[in-house]
Structure formats: C-alpha cells, structure tokens
GUDREN-359704 format. One record per atom (N, C-alpha, C): x, y, z; residue in three letters. Coordinates in steps of 0.2 Angstrom, whole numbers, plus 5000, padded with zeros to 4 digits. Example, Ala and Ser with C-alpha at 12.3 -4.5 7.8 and 13.67 -1.06 7.14 Angstrom:
BEGIN
506649725039ala;506249785039ala;506649845039ala;506449895035ser;506849955036ser;506450005039ser;
//
This chain:
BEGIN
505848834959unk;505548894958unk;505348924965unk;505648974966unk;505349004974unk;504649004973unk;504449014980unk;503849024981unk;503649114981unk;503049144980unk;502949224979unk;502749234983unk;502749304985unk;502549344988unk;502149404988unk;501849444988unk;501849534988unk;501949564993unk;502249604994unk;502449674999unk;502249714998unk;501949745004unk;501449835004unk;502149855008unk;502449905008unk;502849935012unk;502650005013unk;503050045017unk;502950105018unk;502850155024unk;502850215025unk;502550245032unk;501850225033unk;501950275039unk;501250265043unk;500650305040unk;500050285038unk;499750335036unk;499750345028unk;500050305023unk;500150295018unk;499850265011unk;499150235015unk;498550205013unk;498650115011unk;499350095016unk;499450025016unk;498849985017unk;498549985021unk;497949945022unk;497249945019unk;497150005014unk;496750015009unk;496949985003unk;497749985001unk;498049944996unk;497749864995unk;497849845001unk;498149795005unk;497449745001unk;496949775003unk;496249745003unk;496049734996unk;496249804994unk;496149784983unk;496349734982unk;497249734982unk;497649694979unk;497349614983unk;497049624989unk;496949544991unk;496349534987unk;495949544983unk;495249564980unk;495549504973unk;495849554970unk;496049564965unk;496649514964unk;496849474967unk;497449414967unk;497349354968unk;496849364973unk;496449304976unk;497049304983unk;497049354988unk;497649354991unk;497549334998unk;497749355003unk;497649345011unk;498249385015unk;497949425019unk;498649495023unk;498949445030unk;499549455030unk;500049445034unk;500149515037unk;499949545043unk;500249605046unk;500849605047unk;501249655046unk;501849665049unk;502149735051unk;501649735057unk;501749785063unk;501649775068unk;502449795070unk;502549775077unk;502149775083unk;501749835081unk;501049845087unk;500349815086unk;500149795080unk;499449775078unk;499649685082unk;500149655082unk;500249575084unk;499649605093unk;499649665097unk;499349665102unk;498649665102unk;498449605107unk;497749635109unk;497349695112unk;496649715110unk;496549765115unk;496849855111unk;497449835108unk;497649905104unk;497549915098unk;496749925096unk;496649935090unk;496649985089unk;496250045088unk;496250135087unk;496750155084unk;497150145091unk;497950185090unk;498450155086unk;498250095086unk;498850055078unk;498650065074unk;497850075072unk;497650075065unk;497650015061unk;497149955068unk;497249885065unk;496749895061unk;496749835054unk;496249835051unk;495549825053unk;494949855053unk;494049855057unk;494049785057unk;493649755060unk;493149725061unk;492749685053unk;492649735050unk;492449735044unk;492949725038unk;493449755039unk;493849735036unk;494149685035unk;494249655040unk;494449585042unk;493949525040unk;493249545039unk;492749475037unk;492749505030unk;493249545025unk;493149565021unk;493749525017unk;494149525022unk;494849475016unk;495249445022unk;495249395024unk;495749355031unk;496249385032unk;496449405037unk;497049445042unk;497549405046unk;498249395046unk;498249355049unk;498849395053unk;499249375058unk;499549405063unk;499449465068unk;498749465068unk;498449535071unk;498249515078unk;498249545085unk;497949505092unk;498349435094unk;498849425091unk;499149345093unk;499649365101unk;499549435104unk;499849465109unk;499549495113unk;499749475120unk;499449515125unk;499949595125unk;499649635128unk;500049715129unk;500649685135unk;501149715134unk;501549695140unk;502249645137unk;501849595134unk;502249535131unk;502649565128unk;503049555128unk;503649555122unk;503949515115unk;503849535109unk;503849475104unk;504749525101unk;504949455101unk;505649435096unk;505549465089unk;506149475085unk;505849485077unk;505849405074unk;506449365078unk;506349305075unk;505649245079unk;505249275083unk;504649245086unk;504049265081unk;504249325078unk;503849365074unk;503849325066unk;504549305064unk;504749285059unk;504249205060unk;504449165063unk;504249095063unk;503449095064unk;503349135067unk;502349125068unk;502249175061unk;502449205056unk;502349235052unk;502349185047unk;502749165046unk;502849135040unk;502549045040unk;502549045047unk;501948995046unk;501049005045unk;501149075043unk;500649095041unk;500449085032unk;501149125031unk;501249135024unk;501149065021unk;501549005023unk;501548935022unk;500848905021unk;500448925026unk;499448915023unk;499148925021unk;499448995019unk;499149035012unk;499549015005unk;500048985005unk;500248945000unk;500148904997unk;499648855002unk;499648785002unk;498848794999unk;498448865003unk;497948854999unk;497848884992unk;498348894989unk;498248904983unk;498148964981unk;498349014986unk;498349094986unk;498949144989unk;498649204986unk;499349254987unk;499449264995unk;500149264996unk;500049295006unk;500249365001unk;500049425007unk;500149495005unk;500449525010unk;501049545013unk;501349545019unk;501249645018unk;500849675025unk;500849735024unk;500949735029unk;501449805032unk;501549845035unk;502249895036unk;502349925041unk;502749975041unk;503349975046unk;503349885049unk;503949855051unk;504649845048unk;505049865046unk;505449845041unk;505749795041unk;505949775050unk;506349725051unk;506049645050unk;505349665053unk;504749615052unk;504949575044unk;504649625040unk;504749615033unk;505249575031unk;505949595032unk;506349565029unk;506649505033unk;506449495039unk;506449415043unk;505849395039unk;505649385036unk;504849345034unk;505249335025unk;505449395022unk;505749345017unk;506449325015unk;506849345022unk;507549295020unk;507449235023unk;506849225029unk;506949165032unk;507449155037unk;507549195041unk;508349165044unk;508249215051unk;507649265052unk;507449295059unk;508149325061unk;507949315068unk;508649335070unk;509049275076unk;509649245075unk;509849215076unk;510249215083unk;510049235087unk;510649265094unk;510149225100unk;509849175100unk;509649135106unk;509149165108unk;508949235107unk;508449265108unk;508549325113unk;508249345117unk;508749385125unk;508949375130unk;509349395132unk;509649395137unk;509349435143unk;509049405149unk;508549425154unk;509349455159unk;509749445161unk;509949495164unk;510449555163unk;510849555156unk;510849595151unk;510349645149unk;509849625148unk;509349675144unk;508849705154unk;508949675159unk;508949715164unk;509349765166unk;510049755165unk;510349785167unk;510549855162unk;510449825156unk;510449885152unk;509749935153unk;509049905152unk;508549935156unk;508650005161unk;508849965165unk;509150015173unk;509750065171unk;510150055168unk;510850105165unk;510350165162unk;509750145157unk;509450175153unk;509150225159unk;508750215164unk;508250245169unk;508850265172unk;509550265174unk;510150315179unk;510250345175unk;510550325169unk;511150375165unk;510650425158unk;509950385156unk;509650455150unk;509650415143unk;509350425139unk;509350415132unk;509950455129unk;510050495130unk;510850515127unk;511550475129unk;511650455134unk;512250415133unk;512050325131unk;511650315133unk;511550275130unk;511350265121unk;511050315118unk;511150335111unk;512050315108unk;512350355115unk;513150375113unk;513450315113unk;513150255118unk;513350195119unk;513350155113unk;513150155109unk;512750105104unk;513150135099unk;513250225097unk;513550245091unk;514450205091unk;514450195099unk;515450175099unk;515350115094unk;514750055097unk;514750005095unk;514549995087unk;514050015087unk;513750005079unk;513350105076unk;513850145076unk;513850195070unk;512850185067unk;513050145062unk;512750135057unk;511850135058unk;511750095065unk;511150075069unk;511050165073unk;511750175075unk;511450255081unk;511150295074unk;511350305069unk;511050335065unk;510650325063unk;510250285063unk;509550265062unk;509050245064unk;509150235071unk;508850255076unk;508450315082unk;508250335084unk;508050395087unk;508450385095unk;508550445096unk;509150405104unk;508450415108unk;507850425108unk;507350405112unk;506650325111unk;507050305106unk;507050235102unk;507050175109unk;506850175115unk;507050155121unk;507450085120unk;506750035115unk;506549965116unk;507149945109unk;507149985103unk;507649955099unk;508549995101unk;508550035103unk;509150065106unk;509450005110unk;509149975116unk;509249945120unk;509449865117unk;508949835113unk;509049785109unk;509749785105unk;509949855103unk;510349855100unk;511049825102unk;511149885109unk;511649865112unk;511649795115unk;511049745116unk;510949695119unk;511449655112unk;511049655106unk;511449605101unk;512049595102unk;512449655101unk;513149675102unk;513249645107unk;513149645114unk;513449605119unk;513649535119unk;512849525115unk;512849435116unk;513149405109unk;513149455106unk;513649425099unk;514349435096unk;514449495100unk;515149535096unk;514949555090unk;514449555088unk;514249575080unk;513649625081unk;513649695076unk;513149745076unk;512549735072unk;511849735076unk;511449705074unk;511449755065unk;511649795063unk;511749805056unk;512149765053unk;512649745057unk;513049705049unk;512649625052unk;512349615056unk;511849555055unk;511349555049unk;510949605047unk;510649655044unk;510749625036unk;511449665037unk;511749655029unk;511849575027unk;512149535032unk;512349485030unk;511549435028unk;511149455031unk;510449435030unk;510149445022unk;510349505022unk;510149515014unk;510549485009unk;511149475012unk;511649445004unk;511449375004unk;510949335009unk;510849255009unk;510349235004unk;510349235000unk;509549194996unk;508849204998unk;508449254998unk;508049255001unk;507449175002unk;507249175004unk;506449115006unk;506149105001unk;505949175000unk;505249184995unk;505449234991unk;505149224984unk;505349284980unk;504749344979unk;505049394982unk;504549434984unk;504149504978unk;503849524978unk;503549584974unk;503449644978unk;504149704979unk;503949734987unk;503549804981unk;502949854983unk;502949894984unk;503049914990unk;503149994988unk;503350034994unk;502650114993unk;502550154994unk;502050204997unk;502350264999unk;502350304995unk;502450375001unk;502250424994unk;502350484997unk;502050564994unk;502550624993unk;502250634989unk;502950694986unk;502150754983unk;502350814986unk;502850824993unk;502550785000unk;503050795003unk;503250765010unk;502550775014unk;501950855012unk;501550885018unk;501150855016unk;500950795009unk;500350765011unk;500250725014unk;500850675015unk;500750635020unk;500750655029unk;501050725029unk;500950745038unk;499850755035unk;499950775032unk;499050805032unk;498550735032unk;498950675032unk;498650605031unk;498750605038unk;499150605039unk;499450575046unk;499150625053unk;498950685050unk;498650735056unk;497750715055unk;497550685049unk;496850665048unk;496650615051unk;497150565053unk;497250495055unk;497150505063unk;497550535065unk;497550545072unk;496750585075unk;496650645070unk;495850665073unk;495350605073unk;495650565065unk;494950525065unk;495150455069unk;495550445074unk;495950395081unk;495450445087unk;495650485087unk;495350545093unk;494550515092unk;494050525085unk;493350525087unk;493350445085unk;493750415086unk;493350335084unk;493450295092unk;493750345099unk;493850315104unk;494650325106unk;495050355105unk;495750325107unk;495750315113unk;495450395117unk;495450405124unk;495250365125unk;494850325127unk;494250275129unk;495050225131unk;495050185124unk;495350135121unk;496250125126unk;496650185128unk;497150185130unk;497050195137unk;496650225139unk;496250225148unk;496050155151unk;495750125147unk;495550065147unk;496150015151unk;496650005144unk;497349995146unk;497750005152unk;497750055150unk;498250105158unk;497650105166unk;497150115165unk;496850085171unk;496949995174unk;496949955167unk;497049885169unk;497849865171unk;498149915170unk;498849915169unk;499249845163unk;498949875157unk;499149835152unk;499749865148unk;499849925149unk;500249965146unk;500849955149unk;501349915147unk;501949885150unk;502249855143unk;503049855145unk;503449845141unk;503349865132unk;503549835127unk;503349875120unk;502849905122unk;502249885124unk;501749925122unk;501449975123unk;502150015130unk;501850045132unk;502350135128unk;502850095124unk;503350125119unk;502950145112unk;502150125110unk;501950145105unk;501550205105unk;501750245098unk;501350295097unk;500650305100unk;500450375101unk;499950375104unk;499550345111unk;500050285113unk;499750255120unk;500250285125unk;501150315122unk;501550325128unk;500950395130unk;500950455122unk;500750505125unk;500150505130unk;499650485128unk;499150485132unk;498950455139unk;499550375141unk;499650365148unk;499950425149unk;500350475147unk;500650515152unk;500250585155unk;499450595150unk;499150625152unk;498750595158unk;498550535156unk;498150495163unk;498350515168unk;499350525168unk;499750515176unk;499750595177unk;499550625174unk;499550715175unk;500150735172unk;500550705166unk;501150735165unk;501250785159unk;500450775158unk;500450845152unk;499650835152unk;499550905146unk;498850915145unk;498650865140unk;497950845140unk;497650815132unk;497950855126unk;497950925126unk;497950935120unk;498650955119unk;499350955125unk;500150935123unk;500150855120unk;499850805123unk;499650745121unk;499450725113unk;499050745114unk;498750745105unk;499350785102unk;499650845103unk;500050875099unk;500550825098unk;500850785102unk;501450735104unk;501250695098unk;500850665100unk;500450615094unk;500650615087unk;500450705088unk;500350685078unk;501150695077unk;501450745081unk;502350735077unk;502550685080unk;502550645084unk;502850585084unk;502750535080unk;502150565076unk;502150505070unk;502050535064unk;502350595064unk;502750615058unk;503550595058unk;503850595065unk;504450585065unk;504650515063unk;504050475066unk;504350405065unk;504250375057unk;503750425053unk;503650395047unk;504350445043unk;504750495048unk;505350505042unk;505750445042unk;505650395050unk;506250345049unk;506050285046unk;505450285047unk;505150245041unk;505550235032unk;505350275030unk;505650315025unk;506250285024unk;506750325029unk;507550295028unk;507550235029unk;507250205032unk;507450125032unk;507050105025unk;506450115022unk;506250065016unk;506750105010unk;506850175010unk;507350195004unk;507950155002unk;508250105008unk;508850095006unk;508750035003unk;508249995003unk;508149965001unk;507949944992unk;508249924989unk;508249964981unk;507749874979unk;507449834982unk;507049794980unk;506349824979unk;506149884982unk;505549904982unk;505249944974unk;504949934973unk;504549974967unk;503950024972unk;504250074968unk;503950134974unk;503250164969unk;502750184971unk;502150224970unk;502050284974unk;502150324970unk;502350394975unk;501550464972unk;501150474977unk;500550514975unk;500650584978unk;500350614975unk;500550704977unk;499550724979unk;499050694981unk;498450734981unk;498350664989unk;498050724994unk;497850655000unk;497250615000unk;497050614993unk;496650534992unk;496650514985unk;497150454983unk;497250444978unk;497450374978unk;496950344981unk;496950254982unk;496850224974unk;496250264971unk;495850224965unk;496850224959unk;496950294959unk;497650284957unk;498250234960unk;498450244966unk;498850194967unk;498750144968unk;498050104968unk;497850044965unk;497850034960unk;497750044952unk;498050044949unk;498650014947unk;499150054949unk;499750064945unk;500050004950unk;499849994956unk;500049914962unk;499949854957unk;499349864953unk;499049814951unk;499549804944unk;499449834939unk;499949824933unk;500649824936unk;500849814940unk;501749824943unk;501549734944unk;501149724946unk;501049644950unk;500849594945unk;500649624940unk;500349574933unk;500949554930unk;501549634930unk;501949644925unk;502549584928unk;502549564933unk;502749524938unk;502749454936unk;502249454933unk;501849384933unk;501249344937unk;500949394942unk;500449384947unk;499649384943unk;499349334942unk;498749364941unk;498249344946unk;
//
C-alpha cells in the first residue's frame, strides 16, 4: 500500500497557503513548501512565505533551508523534501506538499528527481555568457531547435530554466520534457490527492494578485529587497524572482519605483498564466475553481469533502 499524500497546487496568489493551514488543522497534517523561492533565507515578503505566526501554527517544512545566491537542484530539492515527507509519516501524520513549483511537485512524488549528475559548472558557464553576448531571444530559439515542447513553455526571458534547459540537452542527449514524461509513466513514490486552485474568471485572480503585491508593498518589501541588494545577496536564482529582480533594478537607477511595482504585479500575472499551463496538463489534479476574491470558507470545504471522499480523515 503506497504511502499518501495531499497536494495544494496552483498560481500564485490563489489562497494555497490559507488552504494549506485548514486542511493541516483538519487532517492532523504538516506543510512541505514547494517553492522554488520560499527554500531562501532572508526572502520573506516577496515570496509570500508563510508568517512567523503561521508557522508556530502548523509545522513548515522546507522554508529558509537556503542562502540567496545558492542555487538548489530539483533533484537537491526532491531528496531534502521527501526526507521531510518520510518524518511526517513516521509520525503518524498527513505531509501536505504546497506550492506553485510544479517541477518541485512532481520530483517529490515520483521519487526519481532529476537524474543527470546535477550540472555542469563549465557548460552552464559558458552558456551563461552566450546568454549576456547573444539575448534571450536566440537563446529562446536555441532550445526551441532542441526541445519544442519546453521553448513553448517557457518564457524566452525565463533566464535560469531556459538555460538549464539547454544545459540538460547537452549533458544528456535527452530534452528535459521527455525526461518529464518518462518521469510520470514510472510508478509514482507516493500516492498522492492533488488539488489544484484557480478563478474563473481569469481577473479575479489578477485582482488577488494586484492585492497581494500592495499588501507586499505595506508589509516592507522595499525595506526587505534593499536590505538584500545592499549586502549583495541578490545573485544567482535569487536574483531571477519576482519582485526582487524588479526592485534591485530600481536600487541601480534602472527604472522608477512605481515602473518597478508596475513590473511586479504583471510579472506575476504572467507567471501565474504559466503556472496554469503547466498544472492543466496535468489531468491527476482535482481542480476547485472560485469566481468572488475571497472565498476560502468555500474552497475549504469542498478540499475537505474531495480528501475524505479519498479516504483521508
């Protein structure tokens, strides 16, 4: 008998982390974060890690296990995760794996990460510097000759996954998509219960995600990303996540605060369309879809009767 799991999936701004909390309440559970930016120290605001209070409210796990700067694998990510999951099973409770990673996700429940030796430091240099001579445009183009299927889903200003992408390819002969695929036709680890989260229509989730960013604004962000960029933490991924890219570049004078904050909120409308496309293709998710921008007591509910009907109690 496989061992269970629950999945919050979804965009940004979706009310995963309100979910997240009930459902731990409610199951007797423990949260696995599965975002690529919360594993940082120091970037709380701008990720939208779960408070302080939240945290002495239902145990958190994979949050701050990173410095800014470092760069975490998916299969580095897969192995320290799931040795999470592993001691929340042992103690006789739900793990509840939330976030808005997808790759994360599903390394954590096929079990099998990603298998290519990890990277390549003078490959992924030399692609680096092609990226700063020749643009995200040929570079985009580069990766569409190799793998189609990944150019389409990714943003050609996607710097750190574009790059990875082509790095896979080189060090394997194989396109990190039909790595992807063959990942999912294996047996998964765990047998999982995914919800997914999103809004129909589409503009109540930007109206989440523009409330989110003002309420990032008054809870510190400038403070929070200055801090950063003055110590000089803001390097490598971390310096690629929402909100931190735009605002270091207001620090260097490359735009105003209020083109910066404008960046901000559609750059994470845009990312939560690719969000989207990557959890829709996904046909394991049992989707909760709400139309009013606050409607947690309902989509806690219906998470709850999905996960009974499961056999969760």
């Amino acid at each position: 008998m496989k061992k269970r799991i629950a999945v919050i999936a979804g965009p940004t701004a979706s009310g995963k982390t309100e979910l997240s909390l009930t459902l731990a309440e409610r199951f007797n559970g423990e949260i696995v974060s599965a975002d690529s930016m919360q594993i940082y120290r120091g970037m709380d605001i701008g990720t939208a890690k779960p408070s302080a209070a939240e945290q002495r409210r239902i145990p958190h796990h994979m949050l701050d296990v990173a410095e800014p700067g470092e760069d975490w694998s998916v299969s580095r990510y897969e192995k320290a995760a799931a040795e999470c999951v592993e001691n929340i099973l042992q103690r006789g409770k739900l793990p509840i794996l939330c976030g808005g990673t997808g790759l994360y996700i599903n390394a954590v429940i096929s079990g099998t990460g990603f298998q290519t030796n990890g990277a390549d430091v003078g490959i992924r240099q030399a692609l680096e510097a092609q990226w700063d001579e020749q643009g995200s445009a040929v570079m985009h183009e580069r990766l569409r000759a190799v793998d189609p299927e990944s150019a389409e889903r990714l943003h050609p200003n996607d710097r750190r996954r574009v790059i990875r992408a082509i790095e896979v390819y080189e060090l394997t002969g194989t396109a990190i998509s039909e790595h992807n695929r063959r990942t999912r036709e294996q047996p998964p680890r765990y047998e999982a219960f995914m919800l997914g989260l999103t809004t129909d229509p589409r503009d109540i989730l930007y109206q989440r995600i523009d409330s989110r960013v003002e309420r990032m604004a008054e809870q510190g962000l400038l403070n929070e990303v200055e801090g950063l960029w003055k110590r000089g933490l803001l390097r490598g991924t971390a310096a690629q996540a929402i909100g931190y890219k735009e605002l270091a570049g207001y620090f260097e004078g490359k735009s105003s605060l209020e083109d910066a904050m404008t960046a901000i909120r559609q750059k994470s409308r845009n990312y939560a369309k690719r969000q989207l496309t990557w959890f829709r293709a996904d046909d394991r998710i049992h989707w909760i879809v709400y139309n009013t921008v606050e409607a947690s007591s309902a989509v806690a509910e219906e998470a709850t009767a999905f996960l009974r009907q499961c056999g969760l109690q």
